[in-house]
Backbone bond lengths (Angstrom), bond angles and torsions (degrees), N, CA, C in turn:
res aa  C-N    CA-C-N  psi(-1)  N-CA   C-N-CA  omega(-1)  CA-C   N-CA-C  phi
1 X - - - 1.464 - - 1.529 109.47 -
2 X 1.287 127.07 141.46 0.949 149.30 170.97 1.980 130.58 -101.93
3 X 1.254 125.29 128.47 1.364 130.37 -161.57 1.667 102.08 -114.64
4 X 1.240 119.63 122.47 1.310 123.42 -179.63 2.014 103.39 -108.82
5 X 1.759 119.17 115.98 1.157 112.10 153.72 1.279 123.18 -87.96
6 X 1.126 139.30 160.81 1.406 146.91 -140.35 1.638 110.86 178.73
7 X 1.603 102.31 89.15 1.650 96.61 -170.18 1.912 90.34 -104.71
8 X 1.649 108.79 102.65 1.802 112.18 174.84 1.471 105.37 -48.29
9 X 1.467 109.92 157.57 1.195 127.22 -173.16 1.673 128.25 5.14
10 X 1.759 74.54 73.38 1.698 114.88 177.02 1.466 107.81 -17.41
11 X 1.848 122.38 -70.07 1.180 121.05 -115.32 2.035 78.67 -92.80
12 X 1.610 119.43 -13.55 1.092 123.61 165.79 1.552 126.98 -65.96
13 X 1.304 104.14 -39.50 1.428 109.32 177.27 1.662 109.11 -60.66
14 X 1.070 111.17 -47.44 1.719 128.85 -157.86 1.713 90.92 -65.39
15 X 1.129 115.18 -32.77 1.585 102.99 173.36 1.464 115.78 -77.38
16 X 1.345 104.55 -60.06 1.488 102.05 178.79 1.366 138.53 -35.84
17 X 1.600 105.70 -51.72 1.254 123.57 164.76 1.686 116.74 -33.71
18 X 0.682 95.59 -55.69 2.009 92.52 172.39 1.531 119.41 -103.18
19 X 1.259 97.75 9.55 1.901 108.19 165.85 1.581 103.98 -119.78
20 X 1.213 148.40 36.24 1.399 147.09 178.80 1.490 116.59 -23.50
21 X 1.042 117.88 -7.00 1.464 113.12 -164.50 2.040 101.29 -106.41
22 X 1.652 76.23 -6.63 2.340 79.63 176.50 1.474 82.33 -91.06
23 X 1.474 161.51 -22.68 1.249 132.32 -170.09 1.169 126.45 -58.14
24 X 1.308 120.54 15.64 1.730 119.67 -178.86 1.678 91.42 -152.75
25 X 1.212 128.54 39.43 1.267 133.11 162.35 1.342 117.77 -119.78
26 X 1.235 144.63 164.27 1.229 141.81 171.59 1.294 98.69 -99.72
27 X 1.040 116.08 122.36 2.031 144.66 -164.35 1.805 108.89 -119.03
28 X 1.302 110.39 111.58 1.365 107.09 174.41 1.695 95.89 -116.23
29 X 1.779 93.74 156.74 2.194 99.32 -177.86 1.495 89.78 -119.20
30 X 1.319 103.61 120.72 1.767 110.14 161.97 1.440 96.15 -97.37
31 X 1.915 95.47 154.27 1.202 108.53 175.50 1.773 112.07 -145.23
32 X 1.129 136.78 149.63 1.416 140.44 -133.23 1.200 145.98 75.66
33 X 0.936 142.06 178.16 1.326 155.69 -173.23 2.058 116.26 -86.65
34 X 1.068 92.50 116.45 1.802 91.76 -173.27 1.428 84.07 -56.19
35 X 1.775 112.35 150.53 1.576 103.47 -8.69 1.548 119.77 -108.76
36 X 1.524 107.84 56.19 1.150 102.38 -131.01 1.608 78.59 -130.63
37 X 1.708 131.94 3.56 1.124 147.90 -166.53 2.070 92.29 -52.83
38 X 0.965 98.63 133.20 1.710 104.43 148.67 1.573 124.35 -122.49
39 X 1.372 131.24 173.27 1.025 130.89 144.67 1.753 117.77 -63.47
40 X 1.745 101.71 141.07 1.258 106.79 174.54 2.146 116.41 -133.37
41 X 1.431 71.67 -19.08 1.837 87.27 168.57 0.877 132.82 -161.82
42 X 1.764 131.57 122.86 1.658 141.73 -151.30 1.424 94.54 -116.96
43 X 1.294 106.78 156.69 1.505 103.79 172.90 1.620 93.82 -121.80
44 X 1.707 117.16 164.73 1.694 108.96 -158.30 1.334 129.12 -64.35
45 X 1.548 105.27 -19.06 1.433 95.96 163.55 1.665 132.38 -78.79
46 X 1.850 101.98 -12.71 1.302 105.27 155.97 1.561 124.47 -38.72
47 X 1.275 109.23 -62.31 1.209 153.92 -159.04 1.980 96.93 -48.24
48 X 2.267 87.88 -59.80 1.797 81.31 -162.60 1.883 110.46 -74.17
49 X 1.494 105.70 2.05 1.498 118.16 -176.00 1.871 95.23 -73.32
50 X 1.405 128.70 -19.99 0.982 121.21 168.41 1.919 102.95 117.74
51 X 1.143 121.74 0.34 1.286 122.44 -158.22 1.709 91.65 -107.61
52 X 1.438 97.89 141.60 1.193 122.52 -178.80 1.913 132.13 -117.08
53 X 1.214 122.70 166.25 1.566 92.41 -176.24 1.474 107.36 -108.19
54 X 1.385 102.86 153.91 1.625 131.37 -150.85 1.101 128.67 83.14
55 X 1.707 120.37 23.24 0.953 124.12 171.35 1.760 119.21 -87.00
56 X 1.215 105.92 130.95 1.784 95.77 -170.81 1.543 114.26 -48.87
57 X 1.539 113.10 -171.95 1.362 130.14 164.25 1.246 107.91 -64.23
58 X 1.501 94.36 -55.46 2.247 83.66 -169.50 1.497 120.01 -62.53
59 X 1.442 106.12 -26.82 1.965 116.95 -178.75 1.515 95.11 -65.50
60 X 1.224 132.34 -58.32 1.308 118.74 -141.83 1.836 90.09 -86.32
61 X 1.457 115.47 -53.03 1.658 94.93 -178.51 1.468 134.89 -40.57
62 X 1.694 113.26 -19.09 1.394 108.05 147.62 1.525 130.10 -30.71
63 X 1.493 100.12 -48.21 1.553 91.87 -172.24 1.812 113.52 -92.90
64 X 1.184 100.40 24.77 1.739 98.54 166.95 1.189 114.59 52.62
65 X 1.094 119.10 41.87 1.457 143.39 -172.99 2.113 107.62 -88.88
66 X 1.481 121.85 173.23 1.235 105.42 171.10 1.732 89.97 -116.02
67 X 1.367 113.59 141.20 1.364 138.70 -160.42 1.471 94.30 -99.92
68 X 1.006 125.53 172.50 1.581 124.56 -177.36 1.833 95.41 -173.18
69 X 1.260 112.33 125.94 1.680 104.91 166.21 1.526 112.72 -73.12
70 X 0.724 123.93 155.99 1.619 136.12 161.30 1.704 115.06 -44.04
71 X 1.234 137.82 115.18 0.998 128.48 -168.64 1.747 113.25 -153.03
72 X 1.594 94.02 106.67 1.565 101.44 -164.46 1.430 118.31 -106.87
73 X 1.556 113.38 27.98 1.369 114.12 149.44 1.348 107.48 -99.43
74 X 1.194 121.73 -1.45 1.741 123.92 170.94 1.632 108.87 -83.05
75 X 1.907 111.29 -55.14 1.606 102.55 156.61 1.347 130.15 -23.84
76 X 1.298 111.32 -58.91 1.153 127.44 -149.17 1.950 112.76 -83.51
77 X 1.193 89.39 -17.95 1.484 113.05 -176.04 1.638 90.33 -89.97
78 X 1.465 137.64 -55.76 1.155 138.49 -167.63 1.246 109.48 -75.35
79 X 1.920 122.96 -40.40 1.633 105.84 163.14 1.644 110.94 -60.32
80 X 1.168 129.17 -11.39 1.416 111.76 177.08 1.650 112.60 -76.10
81 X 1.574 104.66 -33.98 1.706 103.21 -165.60 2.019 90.82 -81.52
82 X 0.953 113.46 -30.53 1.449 116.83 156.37 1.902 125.14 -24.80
83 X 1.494 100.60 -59.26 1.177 127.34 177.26 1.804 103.99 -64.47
84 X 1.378 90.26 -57.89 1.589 99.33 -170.87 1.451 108.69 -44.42
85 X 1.636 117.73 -40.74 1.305 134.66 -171.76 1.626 109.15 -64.54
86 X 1.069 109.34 -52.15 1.747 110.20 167.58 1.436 129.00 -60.35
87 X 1.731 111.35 -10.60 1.779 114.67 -136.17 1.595 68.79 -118.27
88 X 1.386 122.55 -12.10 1.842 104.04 -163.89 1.406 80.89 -98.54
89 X 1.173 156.15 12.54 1.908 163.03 163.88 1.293 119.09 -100.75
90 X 1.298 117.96 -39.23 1.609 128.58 -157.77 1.082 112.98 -153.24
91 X 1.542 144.95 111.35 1.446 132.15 162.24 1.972 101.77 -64.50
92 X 0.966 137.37 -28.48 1.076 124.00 173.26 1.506 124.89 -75.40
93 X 1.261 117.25 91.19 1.870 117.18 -164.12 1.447 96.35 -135.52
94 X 1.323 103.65 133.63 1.726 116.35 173.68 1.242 110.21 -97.90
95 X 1.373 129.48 126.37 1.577 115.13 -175.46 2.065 88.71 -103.60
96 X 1.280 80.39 143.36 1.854 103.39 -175.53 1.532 95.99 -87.32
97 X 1.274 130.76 0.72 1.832 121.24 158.10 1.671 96.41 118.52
98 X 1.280 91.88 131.14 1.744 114.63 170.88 1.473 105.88 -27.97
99 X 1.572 128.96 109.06 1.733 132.65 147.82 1.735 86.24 102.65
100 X 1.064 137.11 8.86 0.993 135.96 161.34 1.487 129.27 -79.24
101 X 1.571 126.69 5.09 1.686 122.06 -175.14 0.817 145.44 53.84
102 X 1.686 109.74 -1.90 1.412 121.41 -165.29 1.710 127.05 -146.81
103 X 1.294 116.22 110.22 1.590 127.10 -176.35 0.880 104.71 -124.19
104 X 1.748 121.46 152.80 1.542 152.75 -177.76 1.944 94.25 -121.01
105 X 1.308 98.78 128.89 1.185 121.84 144.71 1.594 130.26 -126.46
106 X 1.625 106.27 149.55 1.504 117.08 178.87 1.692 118.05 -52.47
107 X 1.288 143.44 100.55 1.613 118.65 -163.76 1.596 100.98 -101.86
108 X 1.557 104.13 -9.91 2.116 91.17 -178.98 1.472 115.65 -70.10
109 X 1.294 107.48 122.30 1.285 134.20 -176.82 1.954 127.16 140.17
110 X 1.374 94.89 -24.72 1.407 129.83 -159.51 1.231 88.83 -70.79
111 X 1.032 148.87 -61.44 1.340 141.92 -140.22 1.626 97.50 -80.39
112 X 1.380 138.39 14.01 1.480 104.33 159.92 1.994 88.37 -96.83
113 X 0.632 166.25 -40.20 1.552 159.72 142.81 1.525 107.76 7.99
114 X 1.255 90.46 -81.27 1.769 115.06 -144.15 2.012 104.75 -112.90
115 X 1.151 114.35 -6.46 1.098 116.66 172.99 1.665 116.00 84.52
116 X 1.141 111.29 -158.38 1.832 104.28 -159.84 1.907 90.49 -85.42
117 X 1.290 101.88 156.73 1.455 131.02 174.16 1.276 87.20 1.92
118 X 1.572 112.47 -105.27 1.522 131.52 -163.50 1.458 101.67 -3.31
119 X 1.224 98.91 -78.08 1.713 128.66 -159.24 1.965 81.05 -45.01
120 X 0.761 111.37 -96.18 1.463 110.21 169.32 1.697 117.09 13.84
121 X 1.398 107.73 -76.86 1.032 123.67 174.82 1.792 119.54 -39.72
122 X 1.513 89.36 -55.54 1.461 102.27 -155.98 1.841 96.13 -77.42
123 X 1.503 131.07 -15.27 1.066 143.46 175.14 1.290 113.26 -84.34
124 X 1.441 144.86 -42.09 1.539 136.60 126.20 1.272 125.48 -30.96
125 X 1.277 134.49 -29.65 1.213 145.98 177.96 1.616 110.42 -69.17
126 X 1.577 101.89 -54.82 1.482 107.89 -177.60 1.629 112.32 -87.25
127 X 1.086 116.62 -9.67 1.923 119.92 155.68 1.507 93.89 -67.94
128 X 1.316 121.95 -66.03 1.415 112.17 -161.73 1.635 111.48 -51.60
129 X 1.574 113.18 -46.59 1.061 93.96 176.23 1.499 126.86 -71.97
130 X 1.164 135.71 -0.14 1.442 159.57 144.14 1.637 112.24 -37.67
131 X 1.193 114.26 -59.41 1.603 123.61 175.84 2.005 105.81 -76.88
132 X 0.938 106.13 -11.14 1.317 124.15 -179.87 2.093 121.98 79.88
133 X 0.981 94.88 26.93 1.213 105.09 161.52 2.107 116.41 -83.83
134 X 1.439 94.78 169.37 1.457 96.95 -177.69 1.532 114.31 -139.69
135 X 1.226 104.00 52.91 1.695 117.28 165.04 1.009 150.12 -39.66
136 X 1.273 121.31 118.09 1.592 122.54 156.26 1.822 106.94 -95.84
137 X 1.915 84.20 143.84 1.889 94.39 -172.07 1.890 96.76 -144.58
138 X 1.657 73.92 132.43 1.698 80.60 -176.28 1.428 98.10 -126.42
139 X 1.733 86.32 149.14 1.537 109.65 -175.05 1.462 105.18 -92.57
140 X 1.331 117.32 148.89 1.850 93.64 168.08 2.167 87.34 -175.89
141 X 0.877 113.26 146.79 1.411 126.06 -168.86 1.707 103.66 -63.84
142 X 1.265 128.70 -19.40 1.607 136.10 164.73 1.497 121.64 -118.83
143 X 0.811 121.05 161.93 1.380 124.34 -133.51 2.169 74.08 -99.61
144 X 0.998 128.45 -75.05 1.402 136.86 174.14 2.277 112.02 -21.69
145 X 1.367 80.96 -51.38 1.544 93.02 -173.08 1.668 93.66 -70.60
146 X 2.015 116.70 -46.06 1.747 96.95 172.36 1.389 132.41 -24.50
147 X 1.975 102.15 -48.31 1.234 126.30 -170.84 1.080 127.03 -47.54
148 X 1.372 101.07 -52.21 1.760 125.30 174.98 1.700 103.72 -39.93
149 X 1.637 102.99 -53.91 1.629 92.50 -140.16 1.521 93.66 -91.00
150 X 1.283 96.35 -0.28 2.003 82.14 175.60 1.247 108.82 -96.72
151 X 1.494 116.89 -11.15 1.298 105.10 174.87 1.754 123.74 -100.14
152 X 1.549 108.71 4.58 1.371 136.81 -150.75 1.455 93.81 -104.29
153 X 1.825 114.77 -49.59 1.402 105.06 -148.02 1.789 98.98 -146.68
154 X 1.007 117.82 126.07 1.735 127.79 178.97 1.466 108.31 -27.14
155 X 1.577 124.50 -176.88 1.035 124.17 147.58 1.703 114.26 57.00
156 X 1.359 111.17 -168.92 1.436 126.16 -174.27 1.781 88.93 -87.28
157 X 1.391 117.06 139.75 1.575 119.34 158.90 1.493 117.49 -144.88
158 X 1.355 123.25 116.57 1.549 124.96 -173.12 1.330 98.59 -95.53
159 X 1.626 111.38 134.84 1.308 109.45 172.31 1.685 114.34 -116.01
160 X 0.951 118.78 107.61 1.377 141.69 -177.07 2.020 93.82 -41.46
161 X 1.398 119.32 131.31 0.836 135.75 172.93 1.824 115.82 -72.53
162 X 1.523 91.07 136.00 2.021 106.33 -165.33 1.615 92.86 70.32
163 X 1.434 140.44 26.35 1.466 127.36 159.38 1.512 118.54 -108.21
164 X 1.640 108.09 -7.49 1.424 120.09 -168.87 1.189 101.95 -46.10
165 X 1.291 131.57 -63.79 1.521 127.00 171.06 1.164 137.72 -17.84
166 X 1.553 116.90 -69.10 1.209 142.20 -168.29 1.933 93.15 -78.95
167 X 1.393 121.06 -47.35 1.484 112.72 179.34 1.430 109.10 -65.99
168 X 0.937 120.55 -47.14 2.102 120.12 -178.90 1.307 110.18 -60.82
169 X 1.426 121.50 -26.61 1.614 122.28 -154.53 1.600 107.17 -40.57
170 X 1.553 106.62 -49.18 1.745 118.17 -164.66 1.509 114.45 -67.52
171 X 1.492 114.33 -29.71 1.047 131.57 169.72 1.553 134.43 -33.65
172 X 1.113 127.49 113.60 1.770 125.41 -145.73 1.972 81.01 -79.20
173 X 1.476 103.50 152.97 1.416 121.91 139.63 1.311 138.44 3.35
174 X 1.288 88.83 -111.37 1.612 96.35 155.16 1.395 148.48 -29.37
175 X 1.606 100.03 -4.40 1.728 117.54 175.85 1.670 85.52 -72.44
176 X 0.695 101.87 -25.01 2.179 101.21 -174.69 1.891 102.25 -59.00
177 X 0.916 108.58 -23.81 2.113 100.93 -162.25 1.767 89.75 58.13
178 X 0.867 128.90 51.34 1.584 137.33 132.05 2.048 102.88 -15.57
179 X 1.483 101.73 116.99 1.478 103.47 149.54 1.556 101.55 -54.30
180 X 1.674 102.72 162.25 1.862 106.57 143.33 1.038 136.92 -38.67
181 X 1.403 104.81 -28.86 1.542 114.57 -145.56 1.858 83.12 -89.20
182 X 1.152 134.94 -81.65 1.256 143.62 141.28 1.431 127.50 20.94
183 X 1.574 83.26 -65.27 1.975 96.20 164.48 1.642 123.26 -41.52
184 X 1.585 76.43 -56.05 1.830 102.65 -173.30 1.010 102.52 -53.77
185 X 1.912 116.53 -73.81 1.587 121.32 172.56 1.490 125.74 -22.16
186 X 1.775 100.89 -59.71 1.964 106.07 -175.52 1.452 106.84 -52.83
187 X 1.419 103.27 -50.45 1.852 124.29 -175.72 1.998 94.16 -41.54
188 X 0.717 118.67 -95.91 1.438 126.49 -175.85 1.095 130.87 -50.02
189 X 1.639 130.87 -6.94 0.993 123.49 116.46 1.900 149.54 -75.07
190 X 0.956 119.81 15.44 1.411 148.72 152.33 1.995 84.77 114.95
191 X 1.121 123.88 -19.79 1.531 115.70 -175.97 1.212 132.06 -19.99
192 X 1.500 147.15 85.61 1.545 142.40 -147.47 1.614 98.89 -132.35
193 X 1.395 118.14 -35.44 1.491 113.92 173.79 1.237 130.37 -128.58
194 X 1.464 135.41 146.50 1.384 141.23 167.88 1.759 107.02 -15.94
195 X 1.268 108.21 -57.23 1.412 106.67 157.75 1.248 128.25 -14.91
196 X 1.713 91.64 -98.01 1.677 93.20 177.87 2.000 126.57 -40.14
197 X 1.090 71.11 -29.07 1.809 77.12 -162.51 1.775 94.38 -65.65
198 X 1.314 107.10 -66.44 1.410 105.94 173.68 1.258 124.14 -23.30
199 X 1.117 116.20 -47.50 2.106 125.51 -173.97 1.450 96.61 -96.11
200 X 1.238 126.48 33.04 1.402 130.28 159.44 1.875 106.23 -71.92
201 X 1.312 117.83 113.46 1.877 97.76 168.04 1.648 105.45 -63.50
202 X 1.394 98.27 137.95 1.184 127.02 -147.42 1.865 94.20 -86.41
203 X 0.637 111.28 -45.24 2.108 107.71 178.77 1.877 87.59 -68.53
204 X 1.537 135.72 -67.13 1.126 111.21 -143.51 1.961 105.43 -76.54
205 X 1.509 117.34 2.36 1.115 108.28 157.91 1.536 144.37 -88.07
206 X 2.033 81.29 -20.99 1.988 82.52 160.24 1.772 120.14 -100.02
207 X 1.516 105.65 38.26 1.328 114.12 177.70 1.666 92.20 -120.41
208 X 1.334 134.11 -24.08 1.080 122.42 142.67 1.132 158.94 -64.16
209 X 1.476 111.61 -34.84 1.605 124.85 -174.72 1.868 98.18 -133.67
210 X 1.404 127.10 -5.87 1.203 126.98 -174.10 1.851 124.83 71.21
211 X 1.046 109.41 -151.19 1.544 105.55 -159.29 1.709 112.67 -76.04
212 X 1.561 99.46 -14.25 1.678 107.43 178.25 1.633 87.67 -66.22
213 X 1.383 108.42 -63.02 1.927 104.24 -159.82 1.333 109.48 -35.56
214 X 1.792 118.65 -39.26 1.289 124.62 172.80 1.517 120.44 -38.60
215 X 1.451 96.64 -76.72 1.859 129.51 171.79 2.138 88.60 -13.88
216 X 1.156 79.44 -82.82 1.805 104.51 -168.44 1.488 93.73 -34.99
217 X 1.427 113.48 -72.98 1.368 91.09 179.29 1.412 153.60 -8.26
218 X 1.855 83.05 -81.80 1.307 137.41 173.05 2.250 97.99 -33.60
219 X 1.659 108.92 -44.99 1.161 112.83 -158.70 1.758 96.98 -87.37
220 X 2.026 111.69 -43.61 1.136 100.75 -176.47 1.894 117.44 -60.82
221 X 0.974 114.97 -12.17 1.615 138.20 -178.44 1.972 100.83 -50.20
222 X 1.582 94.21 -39.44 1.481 91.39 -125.14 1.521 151.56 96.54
223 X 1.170 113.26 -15.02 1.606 134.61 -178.66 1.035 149.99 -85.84
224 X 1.566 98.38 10.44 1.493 121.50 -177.54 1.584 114.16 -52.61
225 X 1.368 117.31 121.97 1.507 87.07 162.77 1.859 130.31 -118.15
226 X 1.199 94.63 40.42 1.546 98.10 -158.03 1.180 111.87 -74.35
227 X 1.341 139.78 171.02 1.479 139.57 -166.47 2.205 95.33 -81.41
228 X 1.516 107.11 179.42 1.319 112.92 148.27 1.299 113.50 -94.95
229 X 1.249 114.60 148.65 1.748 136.33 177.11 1.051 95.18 -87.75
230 X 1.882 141.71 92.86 1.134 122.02 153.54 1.346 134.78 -84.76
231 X 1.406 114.44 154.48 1.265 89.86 174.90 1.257 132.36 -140.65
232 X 1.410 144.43 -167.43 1.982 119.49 -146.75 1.595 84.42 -96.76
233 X 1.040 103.83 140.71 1.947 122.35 166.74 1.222 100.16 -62.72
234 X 1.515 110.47 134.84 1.532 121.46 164.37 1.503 107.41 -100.02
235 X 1.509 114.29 143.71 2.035 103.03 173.93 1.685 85.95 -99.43
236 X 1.115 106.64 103.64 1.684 115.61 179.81 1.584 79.63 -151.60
237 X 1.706 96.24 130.90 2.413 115.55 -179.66 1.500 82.53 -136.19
238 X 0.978 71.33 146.08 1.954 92.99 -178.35 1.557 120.36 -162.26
239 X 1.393 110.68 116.03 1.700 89.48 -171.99 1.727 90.02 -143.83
240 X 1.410 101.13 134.19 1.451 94.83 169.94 1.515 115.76 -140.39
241 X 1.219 131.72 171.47 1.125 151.52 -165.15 1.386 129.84 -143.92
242 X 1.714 108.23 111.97 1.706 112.63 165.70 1.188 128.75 -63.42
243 X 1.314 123.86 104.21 1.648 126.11 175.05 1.188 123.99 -78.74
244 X 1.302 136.76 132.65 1.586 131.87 -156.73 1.184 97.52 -93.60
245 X 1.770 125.08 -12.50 1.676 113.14 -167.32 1.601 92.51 -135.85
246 X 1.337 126.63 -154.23 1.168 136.60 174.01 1.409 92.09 -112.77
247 X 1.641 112.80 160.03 1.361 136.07 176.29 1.522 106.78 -127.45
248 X 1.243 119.54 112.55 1.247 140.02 -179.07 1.806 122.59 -122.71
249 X 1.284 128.21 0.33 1.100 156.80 167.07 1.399 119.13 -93.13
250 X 1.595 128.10 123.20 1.220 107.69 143.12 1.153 162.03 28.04
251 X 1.527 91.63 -107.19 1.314 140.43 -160.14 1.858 98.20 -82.60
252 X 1.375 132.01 -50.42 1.600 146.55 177.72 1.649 92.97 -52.79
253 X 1.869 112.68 -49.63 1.468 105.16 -154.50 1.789 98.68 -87.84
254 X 1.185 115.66 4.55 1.256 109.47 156.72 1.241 123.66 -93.59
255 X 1.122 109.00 -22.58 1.429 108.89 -169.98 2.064 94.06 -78.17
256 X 1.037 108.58 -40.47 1.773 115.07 168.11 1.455 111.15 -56.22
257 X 1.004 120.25 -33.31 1.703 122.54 -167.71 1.790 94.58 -77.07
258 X 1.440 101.46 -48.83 1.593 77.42 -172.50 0.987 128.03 -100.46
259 X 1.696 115.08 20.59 1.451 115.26 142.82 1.716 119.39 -49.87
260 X 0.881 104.84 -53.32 1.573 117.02 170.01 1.456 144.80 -49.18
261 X 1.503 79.36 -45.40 2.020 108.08 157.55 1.541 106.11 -66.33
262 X 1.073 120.13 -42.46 1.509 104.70 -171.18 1.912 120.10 -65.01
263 X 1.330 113.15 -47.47 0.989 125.48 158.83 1.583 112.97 -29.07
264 X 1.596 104.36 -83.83 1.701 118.15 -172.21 1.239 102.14 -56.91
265 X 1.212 140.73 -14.80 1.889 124.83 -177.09 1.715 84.32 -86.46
266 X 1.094 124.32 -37.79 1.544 133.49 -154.96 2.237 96.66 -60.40
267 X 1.431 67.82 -59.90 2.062 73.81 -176.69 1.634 113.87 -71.56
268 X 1.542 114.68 -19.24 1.375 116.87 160.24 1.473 115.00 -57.80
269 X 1.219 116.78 -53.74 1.408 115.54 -170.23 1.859 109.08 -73.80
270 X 1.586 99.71 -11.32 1.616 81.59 -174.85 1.745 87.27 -93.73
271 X 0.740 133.23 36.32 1.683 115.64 -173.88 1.624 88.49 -147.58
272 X 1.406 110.97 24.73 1.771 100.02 167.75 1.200 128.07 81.06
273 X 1.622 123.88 -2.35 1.069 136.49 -155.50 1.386 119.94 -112.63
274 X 1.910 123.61 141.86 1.690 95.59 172.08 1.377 120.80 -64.93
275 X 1.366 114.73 147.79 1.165 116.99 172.74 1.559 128.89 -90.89
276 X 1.517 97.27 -0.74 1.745 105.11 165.17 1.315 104.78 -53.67
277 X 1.261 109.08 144.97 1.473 134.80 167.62 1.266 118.67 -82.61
278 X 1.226 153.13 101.35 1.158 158.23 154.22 1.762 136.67 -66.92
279 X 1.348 115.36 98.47 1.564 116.41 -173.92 1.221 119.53 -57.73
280 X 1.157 117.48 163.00 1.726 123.05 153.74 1.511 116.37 -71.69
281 X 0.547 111.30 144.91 2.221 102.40 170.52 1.196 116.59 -91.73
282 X 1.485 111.78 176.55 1.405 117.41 -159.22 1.877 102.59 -74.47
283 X 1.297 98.16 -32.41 1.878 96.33 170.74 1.116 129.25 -77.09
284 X 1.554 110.05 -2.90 1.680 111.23 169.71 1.341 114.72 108.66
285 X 1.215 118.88 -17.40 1.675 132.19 -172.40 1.176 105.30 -93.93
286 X 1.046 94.14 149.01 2.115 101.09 -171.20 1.816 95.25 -89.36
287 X 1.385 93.33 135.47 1.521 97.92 -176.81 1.797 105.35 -89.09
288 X 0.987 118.31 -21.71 1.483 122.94 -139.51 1.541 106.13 -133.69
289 X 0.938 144.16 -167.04 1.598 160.94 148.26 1.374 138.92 -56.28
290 X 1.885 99.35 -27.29 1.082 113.18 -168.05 1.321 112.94 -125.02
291 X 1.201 139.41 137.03 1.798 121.91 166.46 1.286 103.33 -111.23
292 X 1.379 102.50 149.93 1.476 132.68 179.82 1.499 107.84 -117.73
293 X 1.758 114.34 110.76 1.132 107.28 175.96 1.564 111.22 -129.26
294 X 1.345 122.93 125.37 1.421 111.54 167.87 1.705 121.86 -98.18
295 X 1.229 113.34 123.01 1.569 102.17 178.09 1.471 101.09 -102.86
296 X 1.046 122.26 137.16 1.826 144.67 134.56 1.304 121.33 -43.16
297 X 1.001 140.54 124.63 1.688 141.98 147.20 0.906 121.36 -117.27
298 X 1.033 177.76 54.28 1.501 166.00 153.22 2.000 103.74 115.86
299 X 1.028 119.66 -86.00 1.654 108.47 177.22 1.657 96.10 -126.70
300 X 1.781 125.09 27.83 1.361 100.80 -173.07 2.086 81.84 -141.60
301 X 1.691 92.94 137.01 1.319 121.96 -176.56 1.732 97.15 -94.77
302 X 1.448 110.75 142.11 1.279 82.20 161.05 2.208 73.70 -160.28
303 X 1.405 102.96 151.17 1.216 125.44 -155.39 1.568 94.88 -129.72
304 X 1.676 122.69 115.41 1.797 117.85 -177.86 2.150 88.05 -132.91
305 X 1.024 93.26 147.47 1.583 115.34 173.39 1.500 103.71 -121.74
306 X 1.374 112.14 107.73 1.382 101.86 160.44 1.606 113.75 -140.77
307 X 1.228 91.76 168.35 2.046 106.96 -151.71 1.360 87.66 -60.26
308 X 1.432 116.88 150.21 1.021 123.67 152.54 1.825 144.49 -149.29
309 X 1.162 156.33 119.71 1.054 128.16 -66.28 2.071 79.93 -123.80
């Protein structure tokens, strides 16, 4: 069996998570170059304010919303604590690609630990919400069909094996990441759900669109059977943070640092590790096990711990 995490509208989560105080705000992510910025990710209360994505900068600041730029050393830091979240369950974890929200891990064996599937689920779920993510994780006997249901359906969802079918059926389209080309194609032939596509006869659709139409199938089915791609854990922590002003005080850049600290001790401890912090010394030589480095750039902090020997 296989466990799919799935943190929705990624590039939103990755901020929040080390800003806690946007989790009960409606949060929109622009991305581009003024002035040409759009929306690219709402989180749901964005959503019930009426705002949608691709809407410019100037449309959405109407609604007095908090704006956030796009910021993918924060992704990239959050698909790692992502990773971390699977890697403290499974050394076997496939990461689905940098700023993407989404990893498969191996779970057979797990259950003398953590108990049957569910329990599983609902115990990744409550780490994730621990690292501060807000997940849905699906169980499903292939690593592809995991995919589906975490990205298909809220919450924890086990999908009973030979049911992939009958559970995806309702499921819109577009859960696929459909090329255009595809879109267009499904679009014009009335194609709107996993359903339909499934009860496609299977030769006169790869005489149309070829071995992808298959693939697609093959996935709206449920029927994938390909292995997981795992891959070796790195001990690389990294957490950084956009500052709206400069920090020239102390006392402010502590109070910023341990926004940051809280997180990275958080993914230390789920990956087995001490979570003491360890300095460099005043001569430059690492005293300890661990390094602690903060770099500066221009208005963005970003703080990485990595093992060292």
């Amino acid at each position: 069996m296989f466990a799919c995490l799935h943190a929705p509208d990624f590039p939103v989560q990755a901020v929040v998570r080390i800003d806690p105080a946007l989790c009960q705000q409606p949060v929109a992510i622009l991305d581009g170059s003024p002035p040409l910025q759009k929306v690219v990710a709402l989180n749901p209360r964005a959503r019930e304010q009426g705002m949608h994505l691709g809407m410019t900068k100037s449309q959405v600041e109407l609604f007095g919303i908090k704006l956030c730029q796009r910021n993918r050393i924060q992704e990239a830091a959050a698909s790692q604590a992502l990773l971390d979240c699977a890697l403290a369950f499974s050394p076997r974890v496939e990461d689905m690609g940098e700023n993407n929200g989404c990893v498969i891990l191996d779970i057979d064996g797990l259950d003398r630990l953590h108990g049957d599937a569910e329990s599983i689920g609902q115990a990744l779920q409550q780490l994730g919400n621990t690292l501060g993510f807000e997940l849905n994780v699906g169980i499903a006997s292939n690593p592809d069909a995991a995919i589906l249901a975490a990205r298909g359906f809220s919450g924890v969802t086990m999908i009973p094996p030979n049911r992939e079918r009958k559970c995806f059926g309702p499921l819109p389209i577009g859960i696929l990441d459909l090329s255009l080309e595809f879109q267009e194609t499904f679009r014009s032939w009335g194609i709107h759900t996993l359903q339909a596509l499934a009860d496609l006869p299977e030769i006169g659709l790869i005489e149309r669109v070829g071995q992808e139409g298959k693939r697609l199938q093959t996935l709206a089915r449920g029927a994938s059977q390909r292995p997981l791609i795992a891959r070796e854990p790195e001990l690389k922590f990294e957490e950084s943070l956009e500052l709206e002003f400069p920090i020239e005080l102390l006392e402010p850049l502590t109070f910023v640092l341990a926004r940051l600290l809280h997180p990275l001790c958080t993914r230390l401890t789920a990956r087995g590790l001490d979570p003491q912090l360890k300095f460099r010394g005043q001569n430059g030589q690492i005293q300890r096990r661990s390094q602690l480095t903060v770099l500066a750039c221009q208005s963005t902090i970003t703080m990485s711990l990595n093992q060292t020997s």
